[in-house]
Structures are given as structure tokens and as C-alpha cells.
GUMAR-361809 format. One record per residue (C-alpha): x, z, y; residue number from 1. Coordinates in Angstrom, 2 decimals, always signed. Last residue first. Example, Ala and Ser with C-alpha at 12.3 -4.5 7.8 and 13.67 -1.06 7.14 Angstrom:
<sites>
{xx +13.67&zz +7.14&yy -1.06&resi 2}
{xx +12.30&zz +7.80&yy -4.50&resi 1}
</sites>
This chain:
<sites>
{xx +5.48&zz -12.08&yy +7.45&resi 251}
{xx +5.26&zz -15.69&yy +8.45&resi 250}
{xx +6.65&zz -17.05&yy +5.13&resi 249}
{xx +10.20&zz -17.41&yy +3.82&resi 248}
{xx +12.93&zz -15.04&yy +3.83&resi 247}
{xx +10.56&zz -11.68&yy +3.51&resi 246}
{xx +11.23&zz -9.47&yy +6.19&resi 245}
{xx +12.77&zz -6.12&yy +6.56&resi 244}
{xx +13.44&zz -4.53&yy +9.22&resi 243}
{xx +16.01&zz -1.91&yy +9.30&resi 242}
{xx +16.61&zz +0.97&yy +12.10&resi 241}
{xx +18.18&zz +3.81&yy +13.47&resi 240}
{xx +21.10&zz +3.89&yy +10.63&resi 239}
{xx +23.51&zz +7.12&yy +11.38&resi 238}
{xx +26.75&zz +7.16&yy +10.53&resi 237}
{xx +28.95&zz +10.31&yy +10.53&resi 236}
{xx +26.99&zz +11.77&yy +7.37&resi 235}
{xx +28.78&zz +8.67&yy +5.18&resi 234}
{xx +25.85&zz +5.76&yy +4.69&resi 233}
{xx +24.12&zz +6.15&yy +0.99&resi 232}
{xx +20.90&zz +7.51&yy +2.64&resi 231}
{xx +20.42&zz +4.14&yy +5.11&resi 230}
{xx +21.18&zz +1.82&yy +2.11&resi 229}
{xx +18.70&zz +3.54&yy -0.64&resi 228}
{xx +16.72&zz +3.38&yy +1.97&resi 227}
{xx +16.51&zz -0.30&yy +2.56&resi 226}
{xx +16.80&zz -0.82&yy -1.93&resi 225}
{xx +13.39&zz +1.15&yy -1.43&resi 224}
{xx +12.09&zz -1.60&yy +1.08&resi 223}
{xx +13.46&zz -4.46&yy -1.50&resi 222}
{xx +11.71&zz -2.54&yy -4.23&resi 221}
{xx +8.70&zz -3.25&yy -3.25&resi 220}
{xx +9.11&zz -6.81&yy -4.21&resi 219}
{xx +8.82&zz -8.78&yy -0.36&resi 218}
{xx +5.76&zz -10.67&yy -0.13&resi 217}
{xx +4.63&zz -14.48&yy +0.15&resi 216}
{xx +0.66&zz -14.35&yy -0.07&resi 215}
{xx +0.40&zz -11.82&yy +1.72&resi 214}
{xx -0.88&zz -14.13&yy +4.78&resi 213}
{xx -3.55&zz -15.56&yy +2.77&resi 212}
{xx -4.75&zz -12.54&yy +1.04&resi 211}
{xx -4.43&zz -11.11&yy +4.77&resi 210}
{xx -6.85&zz -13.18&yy +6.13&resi 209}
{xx -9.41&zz -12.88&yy +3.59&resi 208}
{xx -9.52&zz -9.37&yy +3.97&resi 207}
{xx -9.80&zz -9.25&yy +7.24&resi 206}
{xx -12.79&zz -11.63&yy +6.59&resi 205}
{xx -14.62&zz -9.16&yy +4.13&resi 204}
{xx -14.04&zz -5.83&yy +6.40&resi 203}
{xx -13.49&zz -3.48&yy +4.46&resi 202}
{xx -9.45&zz -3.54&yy +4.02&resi 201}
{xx -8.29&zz -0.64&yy +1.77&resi 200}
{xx -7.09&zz -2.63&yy -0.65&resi 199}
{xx -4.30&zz -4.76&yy +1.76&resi 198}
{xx -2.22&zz -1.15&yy +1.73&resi 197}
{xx -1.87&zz -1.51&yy -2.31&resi 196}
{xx +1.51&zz -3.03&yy -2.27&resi 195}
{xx +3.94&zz -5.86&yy -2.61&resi 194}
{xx +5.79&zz -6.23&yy +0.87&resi 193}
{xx +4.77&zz -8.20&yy +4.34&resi 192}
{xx +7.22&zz -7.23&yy +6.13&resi 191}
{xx +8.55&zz -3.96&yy +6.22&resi 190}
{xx +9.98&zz -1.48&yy +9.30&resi 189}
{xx +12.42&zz +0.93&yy +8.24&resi 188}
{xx +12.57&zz +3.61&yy +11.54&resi 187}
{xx +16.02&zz +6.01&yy +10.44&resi 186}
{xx +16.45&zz +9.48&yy +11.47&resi 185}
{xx +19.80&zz +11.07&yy +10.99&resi 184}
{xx +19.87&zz +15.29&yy +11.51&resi 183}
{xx +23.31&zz +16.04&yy +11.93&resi 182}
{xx +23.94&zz +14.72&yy +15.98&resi 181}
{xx +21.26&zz +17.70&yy +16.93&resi 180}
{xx +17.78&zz +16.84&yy +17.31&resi 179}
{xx +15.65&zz +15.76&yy +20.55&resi 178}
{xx +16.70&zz +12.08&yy +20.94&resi 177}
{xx +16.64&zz +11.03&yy +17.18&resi 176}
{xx +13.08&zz +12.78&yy +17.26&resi 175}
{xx +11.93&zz +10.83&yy +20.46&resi 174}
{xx +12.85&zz +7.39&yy +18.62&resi 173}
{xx +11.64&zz +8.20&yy +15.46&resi 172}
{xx +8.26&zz +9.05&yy +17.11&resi 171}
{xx +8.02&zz +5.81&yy +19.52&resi 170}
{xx +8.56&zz +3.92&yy +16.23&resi 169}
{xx +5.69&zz +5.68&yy +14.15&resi 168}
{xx +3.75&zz +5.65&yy +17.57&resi 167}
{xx +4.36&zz +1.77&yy +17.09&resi 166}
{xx +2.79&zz +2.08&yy +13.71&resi 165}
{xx -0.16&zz +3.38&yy +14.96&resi 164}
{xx -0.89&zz +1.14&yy +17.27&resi 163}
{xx -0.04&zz -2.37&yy +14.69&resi 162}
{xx -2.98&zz -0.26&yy +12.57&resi 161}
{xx -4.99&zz -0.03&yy +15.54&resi 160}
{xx -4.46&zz -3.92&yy +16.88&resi 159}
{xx -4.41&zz -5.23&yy +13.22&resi 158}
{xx -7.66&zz -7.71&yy +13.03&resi 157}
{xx -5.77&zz -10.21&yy +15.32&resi 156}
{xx -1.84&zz -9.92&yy +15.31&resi 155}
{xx +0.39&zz -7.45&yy +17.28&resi 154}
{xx +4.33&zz -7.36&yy +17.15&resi 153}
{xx +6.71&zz -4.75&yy +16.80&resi 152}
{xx +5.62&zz -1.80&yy +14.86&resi 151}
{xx +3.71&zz -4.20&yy +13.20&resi 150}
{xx +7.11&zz -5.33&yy +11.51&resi 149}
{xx +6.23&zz -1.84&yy +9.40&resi 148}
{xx +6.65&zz +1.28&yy +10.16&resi 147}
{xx +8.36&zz +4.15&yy +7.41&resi 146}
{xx +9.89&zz +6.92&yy +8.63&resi 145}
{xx +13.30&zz +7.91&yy +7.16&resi 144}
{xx +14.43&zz +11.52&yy +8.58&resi 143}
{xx +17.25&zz +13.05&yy +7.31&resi 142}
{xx +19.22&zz +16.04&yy +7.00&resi 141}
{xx +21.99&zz +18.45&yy +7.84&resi 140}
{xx +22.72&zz +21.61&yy +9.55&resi 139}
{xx +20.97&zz +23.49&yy +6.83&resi 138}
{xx +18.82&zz +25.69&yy +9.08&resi 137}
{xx +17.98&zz +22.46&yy +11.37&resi 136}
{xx +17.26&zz +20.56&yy +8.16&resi 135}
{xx +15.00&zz +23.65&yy +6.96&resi 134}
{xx +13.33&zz +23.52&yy +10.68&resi 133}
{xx +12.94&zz +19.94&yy +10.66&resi 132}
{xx +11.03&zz +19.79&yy +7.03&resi 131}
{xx +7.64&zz +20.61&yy +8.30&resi 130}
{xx +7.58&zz +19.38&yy +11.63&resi 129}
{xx +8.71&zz +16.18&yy +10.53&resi 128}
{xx +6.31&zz +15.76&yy +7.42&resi 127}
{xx +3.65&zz +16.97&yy +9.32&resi 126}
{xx +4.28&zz +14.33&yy +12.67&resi 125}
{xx +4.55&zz +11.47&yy +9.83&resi 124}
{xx +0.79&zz +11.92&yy +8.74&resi 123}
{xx -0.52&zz +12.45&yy +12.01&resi 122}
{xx +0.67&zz +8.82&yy +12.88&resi 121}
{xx -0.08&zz +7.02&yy +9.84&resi 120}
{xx -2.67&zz +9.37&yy +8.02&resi 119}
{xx -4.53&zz +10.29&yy +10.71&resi 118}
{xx -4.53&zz +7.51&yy +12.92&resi 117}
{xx -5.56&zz +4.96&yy +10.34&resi 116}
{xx -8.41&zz +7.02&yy +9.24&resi 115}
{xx -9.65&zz +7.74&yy +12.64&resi 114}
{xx -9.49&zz +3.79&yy +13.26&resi 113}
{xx -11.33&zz +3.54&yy +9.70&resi 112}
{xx -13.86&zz +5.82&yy +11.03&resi 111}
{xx -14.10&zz +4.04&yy +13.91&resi 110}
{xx -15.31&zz +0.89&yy +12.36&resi 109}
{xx -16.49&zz -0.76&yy +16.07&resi 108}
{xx -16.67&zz -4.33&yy +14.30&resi 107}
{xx -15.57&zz -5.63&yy +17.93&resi 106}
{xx -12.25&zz -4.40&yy +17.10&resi 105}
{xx -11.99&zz -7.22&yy +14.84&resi 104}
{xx -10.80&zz -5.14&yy +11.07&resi 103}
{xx -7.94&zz -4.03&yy +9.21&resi 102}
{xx -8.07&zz -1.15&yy +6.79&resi 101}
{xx -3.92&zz -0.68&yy +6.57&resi 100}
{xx -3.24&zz +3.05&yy +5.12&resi 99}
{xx +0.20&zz +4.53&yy +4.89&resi 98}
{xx +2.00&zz +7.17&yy +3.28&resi 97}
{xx +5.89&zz +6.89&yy +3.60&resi 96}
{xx +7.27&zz +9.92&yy +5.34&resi 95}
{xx +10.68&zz +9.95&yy +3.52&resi 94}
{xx +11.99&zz +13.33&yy +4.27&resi 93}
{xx +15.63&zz +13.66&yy +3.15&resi 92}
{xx +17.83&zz +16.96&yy +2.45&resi 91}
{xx +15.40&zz +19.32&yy +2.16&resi 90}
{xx +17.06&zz +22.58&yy +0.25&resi 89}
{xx +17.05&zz +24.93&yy -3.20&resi 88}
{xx +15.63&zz +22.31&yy -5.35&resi 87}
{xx +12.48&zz +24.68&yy -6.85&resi 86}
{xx +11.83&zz +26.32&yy -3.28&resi 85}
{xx +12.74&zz +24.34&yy -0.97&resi 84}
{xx +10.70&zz +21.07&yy -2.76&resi 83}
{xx +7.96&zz +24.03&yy -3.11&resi 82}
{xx +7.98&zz +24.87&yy +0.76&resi 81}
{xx +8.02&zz +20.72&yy +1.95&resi 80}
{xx +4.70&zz +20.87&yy -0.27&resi 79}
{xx +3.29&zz +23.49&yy +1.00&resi 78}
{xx +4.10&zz +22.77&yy +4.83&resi 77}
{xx +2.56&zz +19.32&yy +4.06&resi 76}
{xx -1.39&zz +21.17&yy +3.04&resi 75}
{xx -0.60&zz +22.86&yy +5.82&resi 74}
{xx -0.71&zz +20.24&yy +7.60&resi 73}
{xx -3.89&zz +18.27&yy +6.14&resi 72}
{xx -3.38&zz +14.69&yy +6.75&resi 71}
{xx -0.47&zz +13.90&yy +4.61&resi 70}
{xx -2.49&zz +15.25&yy +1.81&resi 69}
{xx -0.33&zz +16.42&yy -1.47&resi 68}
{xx -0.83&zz +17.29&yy -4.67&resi 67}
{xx +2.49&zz +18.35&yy -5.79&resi 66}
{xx +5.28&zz +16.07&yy -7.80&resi 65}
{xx +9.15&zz +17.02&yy -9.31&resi 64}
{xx +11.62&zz +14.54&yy -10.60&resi 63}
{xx +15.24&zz +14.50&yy -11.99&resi 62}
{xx +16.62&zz +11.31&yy -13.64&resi 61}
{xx +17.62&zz +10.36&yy -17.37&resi 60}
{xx +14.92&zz +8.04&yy -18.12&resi 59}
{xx +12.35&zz +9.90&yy -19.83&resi 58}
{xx +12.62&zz +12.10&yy -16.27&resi 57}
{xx +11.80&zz +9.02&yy -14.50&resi 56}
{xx +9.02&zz +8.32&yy -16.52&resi 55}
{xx +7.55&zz +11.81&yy -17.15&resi 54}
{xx +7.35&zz +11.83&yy -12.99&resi 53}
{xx +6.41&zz +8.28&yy -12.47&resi 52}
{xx +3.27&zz +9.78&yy -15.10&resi 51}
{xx +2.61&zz +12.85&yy -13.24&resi 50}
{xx +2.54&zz +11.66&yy -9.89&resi 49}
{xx -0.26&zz +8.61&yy -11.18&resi 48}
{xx -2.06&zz +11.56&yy -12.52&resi 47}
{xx -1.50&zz +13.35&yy -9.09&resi 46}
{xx -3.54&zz +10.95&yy -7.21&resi 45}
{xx -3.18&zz +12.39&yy -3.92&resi 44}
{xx +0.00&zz +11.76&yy -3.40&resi 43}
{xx +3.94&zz +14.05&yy -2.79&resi 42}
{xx +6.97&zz +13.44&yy -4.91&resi 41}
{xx +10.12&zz +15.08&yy -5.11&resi 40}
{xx +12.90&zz +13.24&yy -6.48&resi 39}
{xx +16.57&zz +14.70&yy -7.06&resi 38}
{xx +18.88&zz +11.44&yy -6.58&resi 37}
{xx +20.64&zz +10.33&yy -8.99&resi 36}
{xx +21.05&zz +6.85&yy -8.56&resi 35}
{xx +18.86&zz +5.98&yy -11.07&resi 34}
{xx +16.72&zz +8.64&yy -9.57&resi 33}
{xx +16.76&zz +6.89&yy -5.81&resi 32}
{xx +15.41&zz +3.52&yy -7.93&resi 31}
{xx +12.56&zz +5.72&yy -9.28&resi 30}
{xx +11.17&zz +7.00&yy -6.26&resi 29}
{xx +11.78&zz +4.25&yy -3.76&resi 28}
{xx +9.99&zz +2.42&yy -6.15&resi 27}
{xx +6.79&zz +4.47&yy -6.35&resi 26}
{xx +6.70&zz +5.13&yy -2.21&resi 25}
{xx +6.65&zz +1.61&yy -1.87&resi 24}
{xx +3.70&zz +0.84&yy -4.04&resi 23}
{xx +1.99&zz +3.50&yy -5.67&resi 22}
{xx +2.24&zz +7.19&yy -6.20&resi 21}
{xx +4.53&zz +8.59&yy -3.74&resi 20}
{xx +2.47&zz +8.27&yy -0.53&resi 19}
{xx +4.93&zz +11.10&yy +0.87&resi 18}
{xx +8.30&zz +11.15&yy -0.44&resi 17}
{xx +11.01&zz +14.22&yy -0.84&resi 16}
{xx +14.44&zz +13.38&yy -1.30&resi 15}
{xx +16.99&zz +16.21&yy -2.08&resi 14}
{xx +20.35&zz +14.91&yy -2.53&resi 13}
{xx +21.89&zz +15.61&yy -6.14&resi 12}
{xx +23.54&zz +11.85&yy -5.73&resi 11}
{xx +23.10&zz +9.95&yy -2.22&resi 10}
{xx +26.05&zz +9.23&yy -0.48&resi 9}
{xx +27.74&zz +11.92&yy +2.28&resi 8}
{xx +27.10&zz +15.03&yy +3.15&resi 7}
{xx +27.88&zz +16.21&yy +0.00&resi 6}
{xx +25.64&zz +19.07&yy -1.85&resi 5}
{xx +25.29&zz +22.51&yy -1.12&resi 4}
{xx +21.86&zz +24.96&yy -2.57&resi 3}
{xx +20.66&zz +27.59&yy -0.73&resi 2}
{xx +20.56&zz +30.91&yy -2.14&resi 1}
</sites>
């Protein structure tokens, strides 16, 4: 039987995140358990799951994790099935995995491009094809897809990552125009923000480049405090989009 919560606020909602174990995902996570929220958490490195799981639960909240590879769809129709399964619904997909292995075009690192476009486009498509038809069932849900500012603007090194993130926006966009007025989808679109996206950079002057330009960043917990705000709005009202910027900087 399917579980009924309010429409409206946040508490017993069922929020499932992608790219749970680090970084954005990891504070969305525990600040949408203060406010009781029913956490389930998707990564591939389920010992950091594990641990943001025992912690949240250690602190009052209610937390479940799988193994999970944005990449692999049916690998994200197994995970969307267990969060149905042991919370009784999908109320909120948070497709939040990212990777951000800048690099000249010129350096011809395609499989970093392929990378990139796997996990940041193809990524999002799973987790919206696998929860839509459980929020269409339910007659309610949401969609928060996570961009970034390069959703918006190009700079040098950043021209397939910025690509990928504006078929992140171009996504949200079709998907708010294809599903019914109770299905919300919401673009957030960070700064520069506190995070491990900067690690995967090869490319030793990319890298330079963006330890200089990260080096004022939002708190990850700014972005999740975002969605906490887009989930907490009453079922009539329906946030497209935040970005989020640092208040000093060039981020």
C-alpha cells in the first residue's frame, strides 16, 4: 500500500539523492533529516553511504543507502525500486551526481568528455525516467536537478562540462513542459561551492585554474539550504530555478 504524506513542506517526504556521499549531495542529506525528511541515498562509495547513514540515524533522522551508478540505468531503476519499496513512495528525486574534469579542448581527453556526458547528462535522464512513472502514479512529486552557473555561461577549460550542464537546463525545462501541473521540477544552479568536483581535474593547468578561482566558495550547505527552500514551498508553487552564487568572488 502506498504510503500518503502532505503535499505541502517537507517532513516524512521521500527524498532520494544521487552523488550522496560527498559534497553537496552529503549536506543536502543530513540537513533534509533534521527536518525530517526520509533520506535515501544513492553513491558508489557505499562506506561513505553507510557512515552519513549511522550518522543521521544517531541523530534522530531516517536514512536508507544502495550502491548506486548514475550511469548504469538499471542500475537507477533499482535503486528508485528499493526507495518504493522500503518508504512506500518517491516523493523527490534529487539528481545530484556530477563530475567536473576540465581540460583545453585541444588536449583531445575524450574519455573525460564521455565521462562528463555520462554521468551529468545521462545521469539525470535515469533518475527522471525512473522515478516519473511512480510520481505520475502518485499524482505528486518532484524533480530537483542540479546545474551549476555553467549552465549559463562558458569559461576556458569548461566548454564540455558548461555542455552538459546546459542539457541539465534544457532537460528541466522540457520535463516541466511535458508533465502534469503536480510534478514540480526545479534547475538549482551553484557557484562555485565546497566540493570534491575540482578532484577529478587531470589536466595540471586546469587544475591550477580552478584552485584559484575556488578559492572563494559557497559552504555546501548553502546549495542544500536551496532545496530545502524549493521542497518546503506549498504543492501549488512550483520553484523553476535558483542560482546560487557566492557574494564575493567571480564564481
Amino acid at each position: 500500500m502506498m504510503n500518503k504524506v502532505p503535499l505541502d513542506g517537507i517532513a516524512g517526504k521521500v527524498v532520494l539523492i544521487t552523488g550522496a556521499s560527498s559534497g553537496i549531495g552529503e549536506a543536502t542529506a543530513l540537513l533534509l533529516a533534521q527536518h525530517q525528511a526520509i533520506v535515501v541515498l544513492g553513491a558508489r562509495r557505499t562506506e561513505r553511504l553507510e557512515q552519513l547513514v549511522a550518522d543521521i540515524t544517531a541523530a534522530g533522522g531516517t536514512a536508507y543507502c544502495r550502491k548506486l551508478d548514475v550511469t548504469d540505468a538499471a542500475d537507477m531503476d533499482d535503486f528508485v525500486q528499493y526507495a518504493q519499496h522500503t518508504c512506500g513512495r518517491v516523493d523527490v528525486m534529487v539528481n545530484n551526481a556530477g563530475v567536473m574534469p576540465l581540460s583545453n579542448l585541444a588536449e583531445h581527453k575524450i574519455d573525460e568528455w564521455n565521462r562528463m556526458i555520462d554521468v551529468n547528462i545521462r545521469g539525470v535522464l535515469h533518475g527522471i525516467v525512473s522515478a516519473l512513472p511512480i510520481m505520475q502514479h502518485q499524482q505528486s512529486g518532484q524533480f530537483i536537478n542540479i546545474a551549476s552557473v555553467g549552465a549559463y555561461e562558458v569559461t576556458p577549460t569548461a566548454a564540455v562540462y558548461c555542455a552538459t550542464k546546459y542539457a541539465v537546463r534544457a532537460i528541466s525545462d522540457g520535463l516541466r513542459m511535458e508533465t502534469e501541473s503536480h510534478i514540480r521540477v526545479t534547475l538549482v544552479s551553484p557557484g562555485v561551492t565546497e566540493s570534491e568536483l575540482a578532484d577529478s581535474i587531470s589536466d595540471e593547468h586546469s587544475r591550477a585554474f580552478m584552485r584559484e578561482y575556488r578559492r572563494i566558495a559557497l559552504p555546501a550547505t548553502a546549495i542544500g539550504e536551496a532545496i530545502l527552500y524549493a521542497i518546503q514551498q506549498p504543492a501549488h508553487v512550483d520553484v523553476n530555478e535558483l542560482i546560487v552564487r557566492p557574494a564575493k568572488g567571480n564564481s
